[in-house]
Structures are given as structure tokens and as C-alpha cells.
N, C-alpha and C positions, 0 to 999 in steps of 0.2 A: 360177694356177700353184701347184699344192702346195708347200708348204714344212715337211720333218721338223720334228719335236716339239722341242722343246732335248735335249740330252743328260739333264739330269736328270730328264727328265718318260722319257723311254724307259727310264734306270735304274730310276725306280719302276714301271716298268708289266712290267719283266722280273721286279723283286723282288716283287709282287705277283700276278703268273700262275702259275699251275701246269699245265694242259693245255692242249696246241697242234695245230691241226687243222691237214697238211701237205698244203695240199691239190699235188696232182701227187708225192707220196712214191714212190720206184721203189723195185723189193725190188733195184735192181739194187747192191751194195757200192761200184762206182765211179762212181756217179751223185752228185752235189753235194747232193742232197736227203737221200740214205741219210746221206751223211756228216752232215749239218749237223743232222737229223732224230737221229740215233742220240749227238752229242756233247749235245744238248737232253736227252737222256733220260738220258747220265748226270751233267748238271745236277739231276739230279732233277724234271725235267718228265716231265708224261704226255704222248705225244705218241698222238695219233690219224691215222692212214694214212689220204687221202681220195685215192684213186684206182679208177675205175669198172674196169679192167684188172687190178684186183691179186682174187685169190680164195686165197690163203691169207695168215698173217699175217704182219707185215713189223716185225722187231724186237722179237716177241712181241705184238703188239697187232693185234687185228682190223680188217681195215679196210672202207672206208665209202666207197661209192659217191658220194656227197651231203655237205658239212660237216652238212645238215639231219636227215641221218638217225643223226646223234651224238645219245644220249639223255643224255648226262652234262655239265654245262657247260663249255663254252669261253671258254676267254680271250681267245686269238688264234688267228686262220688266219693261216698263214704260205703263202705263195702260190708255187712252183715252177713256174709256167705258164709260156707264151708272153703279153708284155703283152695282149695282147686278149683271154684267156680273163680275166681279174682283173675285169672289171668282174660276171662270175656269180659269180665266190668273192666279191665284193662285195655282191653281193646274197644270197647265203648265210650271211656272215656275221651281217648284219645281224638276217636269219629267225631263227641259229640264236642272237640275244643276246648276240653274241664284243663286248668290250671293246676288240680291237683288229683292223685288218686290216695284216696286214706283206708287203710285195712285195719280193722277194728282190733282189739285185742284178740287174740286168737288167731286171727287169720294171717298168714303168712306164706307166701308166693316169687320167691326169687324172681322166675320167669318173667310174673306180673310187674312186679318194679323194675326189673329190666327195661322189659318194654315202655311201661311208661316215661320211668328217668332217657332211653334215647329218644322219646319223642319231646321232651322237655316239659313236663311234667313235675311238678313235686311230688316227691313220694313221699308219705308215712306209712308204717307196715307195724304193725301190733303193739297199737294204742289208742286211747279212746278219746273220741275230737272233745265229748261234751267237759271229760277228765282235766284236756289239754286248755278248752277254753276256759272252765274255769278254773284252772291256776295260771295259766300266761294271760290271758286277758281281763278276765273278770274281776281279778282280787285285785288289778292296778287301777281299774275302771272305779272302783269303789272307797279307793283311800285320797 
């Protein structure tokens, strides 16, 4: 049974990222990914769109079929899928070198942290990064 990182190892691994592969990112403005996706970037993260459905760009930034076919490096895939797609953004991540794999609220994938935790990986598995940055990062950034 997976078990999230302590708080403080998530704190360093947000203050330590800069571009995030979203994988399932909707251009749609009321979708939980747009939202969460669009407050990451103006954290000042790079966020990368990874949705095979999208053909123009979503937030300014081109998106990507594949986390694989991102030629820039990644820190984290943040995962908006249905739990059963996560175990390939799992295996993507890993291809594409990401430091971490992050599964959104909801989503939840033993298999998927599995595999990423034995490839050394950080895992977070049903929680929300923009939630997580701003209370471990942001509200310290500000006092």
C-alpha cells in the first residue's frame, strides 16, 4: 500500500521543480486541470499540456501527445486521468526521466506508484499539487 512522502520531502520537491507535464490538461477553463494547471504556472512553473485531443495551445504552451515526446526536462507529471490510465503516465514518466509522478485527487493506482517508487521516483497519489503548493510553499514564501 503506497504511503505519500512526509510533508517536508513534498515541500522540497515543489521548491525544487520548475516544469510540470499535465498529463490529461483540458483547454476547457472549467475543467479542475485548467484550473490547477494555469495557478502552477503562475507559481511560476513551466507547465507542459500532455493531451493527445488538444491541437492548439493550452495556456500558451504547446501540447504533447506523449509526456515522451517533451524534449525539455521534467520534473513532475501531474496526472488528471481516470485511476487506470496512471499506471502509462507511469511508465512515461519514468522514459521521460520526471523526478516525480503526482496523481491528482482521485486518482489512485498501486501498480502506478509501484512502478514509479522502484524506479526512484517520488510518488504522490490522491492529492492536489496546486492544494499542496499552496500550503507548503506558498503561505511560507509570503510571511
Amino acid at each position: 500500500m503506497h504511503r505519500n512522502p512526509p510533508r517536508e520531502e513534498i515541500r522540497s520537491l515543489l521548491l525544487n521543480a520548475r516544469n510540470i507535464a499535465v498529463v490529461g490538461l483540458s483547454d476547457d477553463h472549467g475543467r479542475p486541470s485548467h484550473g490547477v494547471a494555469r495557478a502552477m504556472q503562475r507559481y511560476g512553473f513551466r507547465i507542459f499540456p500532455v493531451n493527445p485531443n488538444l491541437r492548439t495551445p493550452v495556456l500558451g504552451e504547446r501540447p504533447y501527445s506523449s509526456v515522451r515526446e517533451i524534449r525539455e526536462p521534467v520534473d513532475i507529471v501531474d496526472v488528471f486521468r481516470r485511476s487506470e490510465a496512471a499506471l502509462e503516465a507511469a511508465r512515461d514518466a519514468v522514459a521521460a526521466g520526471a523526478r516525480a509522478l503526482w496523481m491528482q485527487i482521485g486518482v489512485i493506482n498501486e501498480e502506478a506508484a509501484r512502478l514509479a517508487a522502484s524506479k526512484g521516483l517520488i510518488v504522490v497519489m490522491d492529492r492536489c499539487i496546486k492544494v499542496d503548493y499552496a500550503t507548503l510553499v506558498a503561505s511560507f514564501r509570503s510571511h
